[in-house]
VEXMARRO-608544 format. One record per atom (N, C-alpha, C): residue in three letters; atom name; x, y, z. Coordinates in Angstrom, 3 decimals, decimal comma. Layout:
BEGIN
 res atom       px       py       pz
 ala   CA        X        Y        Z
...
This chain:
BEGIN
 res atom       px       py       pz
 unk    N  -30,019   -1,319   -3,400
 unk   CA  -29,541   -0,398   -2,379
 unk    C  -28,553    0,568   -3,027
 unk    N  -28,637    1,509   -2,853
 unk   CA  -27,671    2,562   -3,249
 unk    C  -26,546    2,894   -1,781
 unk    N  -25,480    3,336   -2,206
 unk   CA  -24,478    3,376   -1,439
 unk    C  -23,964    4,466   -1,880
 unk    N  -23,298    5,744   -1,450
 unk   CA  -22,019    6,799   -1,412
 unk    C  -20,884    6,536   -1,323
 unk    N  -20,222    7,166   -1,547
 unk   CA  -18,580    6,799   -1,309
 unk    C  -17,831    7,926   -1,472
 unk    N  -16,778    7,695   -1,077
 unk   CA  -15,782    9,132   -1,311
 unk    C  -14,220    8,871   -0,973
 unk    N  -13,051    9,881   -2,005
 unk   CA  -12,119    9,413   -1,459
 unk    C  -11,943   10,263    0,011
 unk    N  -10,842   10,455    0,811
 unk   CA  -10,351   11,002    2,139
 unk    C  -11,176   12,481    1,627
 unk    N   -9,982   13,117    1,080
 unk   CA  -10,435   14,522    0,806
 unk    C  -11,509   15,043    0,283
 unk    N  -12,361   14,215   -0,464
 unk   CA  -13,973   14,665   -0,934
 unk    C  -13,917   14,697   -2,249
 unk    N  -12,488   15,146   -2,982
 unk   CA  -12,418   15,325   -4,656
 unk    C  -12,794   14,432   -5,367
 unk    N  -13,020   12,934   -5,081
 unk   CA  -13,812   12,440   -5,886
 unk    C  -15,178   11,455   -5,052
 unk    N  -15,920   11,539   -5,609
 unk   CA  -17,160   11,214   -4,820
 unk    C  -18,153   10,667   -5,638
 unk    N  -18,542    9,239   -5,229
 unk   CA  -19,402    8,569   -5,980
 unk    C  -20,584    7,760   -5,556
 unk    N  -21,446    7,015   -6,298
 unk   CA  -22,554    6,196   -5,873
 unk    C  -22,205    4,613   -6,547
 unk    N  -22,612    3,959   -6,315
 unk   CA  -22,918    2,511   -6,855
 unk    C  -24,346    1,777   -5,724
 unk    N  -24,772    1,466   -6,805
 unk   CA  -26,178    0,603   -6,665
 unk    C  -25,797   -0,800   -6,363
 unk    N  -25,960   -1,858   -5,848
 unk   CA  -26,440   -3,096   -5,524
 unk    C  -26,651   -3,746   -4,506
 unk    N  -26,634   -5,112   -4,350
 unk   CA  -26,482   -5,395   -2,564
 unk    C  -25,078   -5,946   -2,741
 unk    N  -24,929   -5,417   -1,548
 unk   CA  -23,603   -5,800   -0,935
 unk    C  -23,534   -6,871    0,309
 unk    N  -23,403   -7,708   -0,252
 unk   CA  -23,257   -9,059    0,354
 unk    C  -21,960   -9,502    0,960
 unk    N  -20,876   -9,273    0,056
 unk   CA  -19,431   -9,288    1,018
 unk    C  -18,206   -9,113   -0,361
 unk    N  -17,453   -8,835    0,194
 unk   CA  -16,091   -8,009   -0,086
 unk    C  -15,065   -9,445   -0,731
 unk    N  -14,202   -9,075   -1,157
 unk   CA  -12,732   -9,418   -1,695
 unk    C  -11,223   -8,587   -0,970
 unk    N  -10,691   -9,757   -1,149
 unk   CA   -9,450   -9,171   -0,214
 unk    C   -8,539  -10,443   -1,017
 unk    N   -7,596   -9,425   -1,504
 unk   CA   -6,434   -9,945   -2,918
 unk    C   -5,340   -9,748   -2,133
 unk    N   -4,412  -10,850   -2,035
 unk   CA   -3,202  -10,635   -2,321
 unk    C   -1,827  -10,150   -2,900
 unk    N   -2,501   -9,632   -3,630
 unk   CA   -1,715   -9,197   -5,238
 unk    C   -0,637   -8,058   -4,732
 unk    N    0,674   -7,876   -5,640
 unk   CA    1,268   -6,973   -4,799
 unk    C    0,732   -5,149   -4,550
 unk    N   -0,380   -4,956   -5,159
 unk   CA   -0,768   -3,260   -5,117
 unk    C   -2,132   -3,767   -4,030
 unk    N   -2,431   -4,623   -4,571
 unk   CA   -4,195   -4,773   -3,288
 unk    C   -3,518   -4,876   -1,665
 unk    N   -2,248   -5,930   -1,574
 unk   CA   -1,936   -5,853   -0,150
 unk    C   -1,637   -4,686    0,400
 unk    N   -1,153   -3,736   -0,841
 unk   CA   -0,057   -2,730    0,054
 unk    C   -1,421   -1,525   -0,036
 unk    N   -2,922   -1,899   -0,554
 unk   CA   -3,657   -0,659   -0,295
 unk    C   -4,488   -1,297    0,658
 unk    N   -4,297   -2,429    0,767
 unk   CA   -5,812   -2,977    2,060
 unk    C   -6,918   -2,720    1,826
 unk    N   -7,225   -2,489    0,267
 unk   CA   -8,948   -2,486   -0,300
 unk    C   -9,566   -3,443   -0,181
 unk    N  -10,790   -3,345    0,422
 unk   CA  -11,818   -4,857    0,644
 unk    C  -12,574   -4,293   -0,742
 unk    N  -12,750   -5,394   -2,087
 unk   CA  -13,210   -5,252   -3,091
 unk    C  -14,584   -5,272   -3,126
 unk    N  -15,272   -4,769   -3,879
 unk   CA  -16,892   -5,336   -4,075
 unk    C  -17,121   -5,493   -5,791
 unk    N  -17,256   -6,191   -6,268
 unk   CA  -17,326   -6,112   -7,870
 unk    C  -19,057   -6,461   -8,070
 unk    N  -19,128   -4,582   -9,316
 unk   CA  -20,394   -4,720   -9,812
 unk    C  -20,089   -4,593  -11,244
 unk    N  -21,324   -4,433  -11,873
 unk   CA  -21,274   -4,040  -13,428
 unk    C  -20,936   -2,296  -13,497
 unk    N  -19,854   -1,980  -14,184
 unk   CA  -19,469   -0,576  -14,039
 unk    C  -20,664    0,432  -14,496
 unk    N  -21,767   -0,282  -14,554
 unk   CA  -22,846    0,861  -15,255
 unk    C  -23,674    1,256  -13,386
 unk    N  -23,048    0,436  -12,503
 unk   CA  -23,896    1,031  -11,346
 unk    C  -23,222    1,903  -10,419
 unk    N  -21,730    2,165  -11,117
 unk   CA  -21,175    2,815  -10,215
 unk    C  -21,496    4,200  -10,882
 unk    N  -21,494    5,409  -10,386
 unk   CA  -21,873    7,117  -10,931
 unk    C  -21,020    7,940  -10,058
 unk    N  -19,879    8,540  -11,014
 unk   CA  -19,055    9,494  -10,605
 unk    C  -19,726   10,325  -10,102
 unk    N  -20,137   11,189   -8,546
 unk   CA  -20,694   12,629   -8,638
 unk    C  -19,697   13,670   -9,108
 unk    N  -18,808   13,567   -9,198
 unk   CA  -17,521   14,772   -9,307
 unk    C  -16,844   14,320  -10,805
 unk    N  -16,297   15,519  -11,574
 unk   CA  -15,802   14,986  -12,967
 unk    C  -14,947   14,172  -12,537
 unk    N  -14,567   13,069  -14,065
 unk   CA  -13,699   11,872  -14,283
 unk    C  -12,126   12,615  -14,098
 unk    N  -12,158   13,639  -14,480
 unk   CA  -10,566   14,323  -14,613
 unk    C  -10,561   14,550  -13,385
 unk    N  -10,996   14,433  -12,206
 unk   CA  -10,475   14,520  -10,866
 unk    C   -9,640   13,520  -10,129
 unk    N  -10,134   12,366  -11,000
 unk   CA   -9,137   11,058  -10,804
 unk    C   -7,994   10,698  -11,270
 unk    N   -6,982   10,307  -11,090
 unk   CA   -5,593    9,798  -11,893
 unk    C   -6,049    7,961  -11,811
 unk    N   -5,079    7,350  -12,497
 unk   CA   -5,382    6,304  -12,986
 unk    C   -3,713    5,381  -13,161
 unk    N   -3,484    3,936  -12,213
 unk   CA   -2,709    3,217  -12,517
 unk    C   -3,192    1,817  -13,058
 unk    N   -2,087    1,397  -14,019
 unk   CA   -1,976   -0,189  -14,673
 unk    C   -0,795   -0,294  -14,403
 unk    N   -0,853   -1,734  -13,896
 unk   CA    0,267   -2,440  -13,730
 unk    C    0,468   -3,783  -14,119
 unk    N    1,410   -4,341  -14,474
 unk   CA    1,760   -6,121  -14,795
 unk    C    0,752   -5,891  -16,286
 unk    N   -0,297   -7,106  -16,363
 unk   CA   -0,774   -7,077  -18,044
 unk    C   -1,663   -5,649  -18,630
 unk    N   -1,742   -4,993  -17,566
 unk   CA   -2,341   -3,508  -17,652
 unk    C   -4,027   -3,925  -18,032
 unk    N   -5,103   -4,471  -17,140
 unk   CA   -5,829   -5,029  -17,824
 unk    C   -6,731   -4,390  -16,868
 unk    N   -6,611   -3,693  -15,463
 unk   CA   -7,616   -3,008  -14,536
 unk    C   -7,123   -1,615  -14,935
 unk    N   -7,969   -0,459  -14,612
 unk   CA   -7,092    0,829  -14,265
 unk    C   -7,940    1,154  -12,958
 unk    N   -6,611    1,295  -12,016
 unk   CA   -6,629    1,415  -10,515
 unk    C   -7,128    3,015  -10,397
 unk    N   -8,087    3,460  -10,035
 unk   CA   -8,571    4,875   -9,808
 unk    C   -8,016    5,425   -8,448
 unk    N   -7,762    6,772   -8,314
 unk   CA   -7,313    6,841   -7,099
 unk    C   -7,743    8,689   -7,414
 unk    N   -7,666    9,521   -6,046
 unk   CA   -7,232   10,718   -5,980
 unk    C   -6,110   10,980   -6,496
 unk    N   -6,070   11,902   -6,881
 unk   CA   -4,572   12,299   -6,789
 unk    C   -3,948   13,665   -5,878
 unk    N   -4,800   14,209   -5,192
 unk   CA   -4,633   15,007   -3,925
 unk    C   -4,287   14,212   -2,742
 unk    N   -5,149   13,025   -1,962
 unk   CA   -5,262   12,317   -0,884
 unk    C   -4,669   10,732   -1,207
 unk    N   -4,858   10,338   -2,291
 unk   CA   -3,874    9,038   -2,827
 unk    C   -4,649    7,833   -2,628
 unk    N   -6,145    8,248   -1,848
 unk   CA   -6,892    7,224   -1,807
 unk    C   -7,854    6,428   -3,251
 unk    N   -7,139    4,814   -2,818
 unk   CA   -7,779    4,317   -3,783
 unk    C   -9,532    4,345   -4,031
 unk    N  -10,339    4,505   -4,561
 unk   CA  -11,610    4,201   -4,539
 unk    C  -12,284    3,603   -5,312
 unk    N  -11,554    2,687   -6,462
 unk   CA  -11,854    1,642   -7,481
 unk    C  -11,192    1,244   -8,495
 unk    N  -11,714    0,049   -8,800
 unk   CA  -11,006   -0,551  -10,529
 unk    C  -11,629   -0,026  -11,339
 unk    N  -11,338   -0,335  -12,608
 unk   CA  -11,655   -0,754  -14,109
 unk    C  -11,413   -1,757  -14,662
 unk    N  -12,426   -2,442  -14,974
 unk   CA  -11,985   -3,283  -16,023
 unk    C  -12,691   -4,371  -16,745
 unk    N  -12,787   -5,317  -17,143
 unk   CA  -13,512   -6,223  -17,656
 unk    C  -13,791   -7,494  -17,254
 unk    N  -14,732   -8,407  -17,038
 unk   CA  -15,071   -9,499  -16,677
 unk    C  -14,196  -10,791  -17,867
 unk    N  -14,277  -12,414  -17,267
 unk   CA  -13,889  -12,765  -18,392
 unk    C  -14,949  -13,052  -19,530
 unk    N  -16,188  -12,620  -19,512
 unk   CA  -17,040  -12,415  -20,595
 unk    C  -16,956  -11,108  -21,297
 unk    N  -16,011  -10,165  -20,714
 unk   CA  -15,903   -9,137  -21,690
 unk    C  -16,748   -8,010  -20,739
 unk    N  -17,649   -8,074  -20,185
 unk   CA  -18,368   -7,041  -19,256
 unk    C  -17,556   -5,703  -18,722
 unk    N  -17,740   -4,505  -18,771
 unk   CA  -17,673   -3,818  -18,066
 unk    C  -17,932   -4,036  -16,331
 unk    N  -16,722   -3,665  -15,439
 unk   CA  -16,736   -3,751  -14,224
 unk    C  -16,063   -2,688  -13,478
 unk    N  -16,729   -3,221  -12,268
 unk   CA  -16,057   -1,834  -11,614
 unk    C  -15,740   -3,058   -9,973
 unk    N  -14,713   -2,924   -9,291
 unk   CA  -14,113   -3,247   -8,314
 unk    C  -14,281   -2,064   -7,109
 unk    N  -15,294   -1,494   -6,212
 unk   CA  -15,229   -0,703   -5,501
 unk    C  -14,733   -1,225   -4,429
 unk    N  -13,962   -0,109   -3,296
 unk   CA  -13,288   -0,163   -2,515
 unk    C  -13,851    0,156   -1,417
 unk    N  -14,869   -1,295   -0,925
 unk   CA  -15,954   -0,659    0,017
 unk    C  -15,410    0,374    1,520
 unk    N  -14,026    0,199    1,283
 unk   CA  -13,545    1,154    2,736
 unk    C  -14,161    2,630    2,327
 unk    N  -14,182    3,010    1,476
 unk   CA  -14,583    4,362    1,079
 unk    C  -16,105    4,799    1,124
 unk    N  -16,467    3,687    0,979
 unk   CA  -18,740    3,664    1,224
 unk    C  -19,187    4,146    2,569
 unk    N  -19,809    5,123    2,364
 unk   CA  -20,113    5,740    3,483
 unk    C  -21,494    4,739    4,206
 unk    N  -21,298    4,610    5,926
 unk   CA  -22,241    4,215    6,536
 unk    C  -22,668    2,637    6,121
 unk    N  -21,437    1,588    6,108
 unk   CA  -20,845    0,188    5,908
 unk    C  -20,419   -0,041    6,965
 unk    N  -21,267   -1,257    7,302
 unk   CA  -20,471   -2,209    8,490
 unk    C  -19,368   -3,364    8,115
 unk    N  -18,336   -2,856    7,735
 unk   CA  -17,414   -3,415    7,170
 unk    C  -16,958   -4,914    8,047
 unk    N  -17,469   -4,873    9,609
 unk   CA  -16,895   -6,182    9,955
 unk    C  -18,282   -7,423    9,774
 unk    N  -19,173   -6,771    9,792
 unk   CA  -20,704   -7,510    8,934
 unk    C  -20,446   -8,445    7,795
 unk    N  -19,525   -8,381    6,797
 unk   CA  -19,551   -8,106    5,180
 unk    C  -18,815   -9,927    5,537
 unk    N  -18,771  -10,435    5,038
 unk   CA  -17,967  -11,836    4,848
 unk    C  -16,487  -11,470    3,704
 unk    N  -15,203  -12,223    3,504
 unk   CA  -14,218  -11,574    3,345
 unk    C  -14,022  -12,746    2,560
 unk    N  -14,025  -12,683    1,106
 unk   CA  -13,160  -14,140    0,492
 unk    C  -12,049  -13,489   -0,062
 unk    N  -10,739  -14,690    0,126
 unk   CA   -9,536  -14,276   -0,127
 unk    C   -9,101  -14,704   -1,220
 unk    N   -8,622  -13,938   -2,232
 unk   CA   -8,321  -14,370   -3,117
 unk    C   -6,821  -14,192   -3,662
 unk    N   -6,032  -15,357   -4,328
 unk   CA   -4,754  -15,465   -4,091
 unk    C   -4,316  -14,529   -5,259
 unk    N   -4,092  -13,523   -5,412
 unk   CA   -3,758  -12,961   -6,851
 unk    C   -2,271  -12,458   -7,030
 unk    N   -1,314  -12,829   -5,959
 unk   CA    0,056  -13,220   -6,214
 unk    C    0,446  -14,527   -6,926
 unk    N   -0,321  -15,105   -6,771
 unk   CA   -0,037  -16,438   -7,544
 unk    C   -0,724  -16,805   -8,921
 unk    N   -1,881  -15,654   -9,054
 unk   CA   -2,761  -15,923  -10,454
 unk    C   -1,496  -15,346  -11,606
């Protein structure tokens, strides 16, 4: 299945391919305070439509994701980063997927204040 996405303002705008079966919801202190329901694929299915320099980029604590965001509208719309096999990943922020039944999706919680 292919999916769209976008941040608020439109400046960055993307696709990712797979099924989406259900979401992540972290504790951690930047995931609570953005309320991203996660979806993690292999970063080769996600496809920027809009250039990469439209995005700004945070790391925080071991600096081991980089948090993508607008930087016009401030909306998050994904990770970076690596699996523990080393994989390329991508963490999308299914709030941003256009035409998602977000209360459909099943929600596992994961404690990442305490990891």
């Amino acid at each position: 299945m292919n999916y769209q996405g976008s941040c608020h303002c439109g400046r960055v705008a993307f696709e990712v391919d797979g099924q989406l079966e259900g979401v992540m919801a972290c504790n951690c202190s930047i995931c609570r305070r953005k309320g991203a329901l996660m979806w993690f694929v292999g970063r080769d299915k996600l496809r920027l439509l809009t250039p990469e320099a439209d995005l700004a980029a945070y790391a925080f604590n071991k600096h081991v994701i980089q948090h993508r965001f607008c930087p016009n509208c401030g909306i998050h719309t994904y990770g970076e980063g690596t699996d523990p096999k080393g994989n390329a990943m991508a963490a999308v922020n299914v709030r941003c997927l256009d035409d998602v039944d977000l209360e459909s999706l099943p929600v596992t919680h994961y404690n990442g204040r305490d990891a």
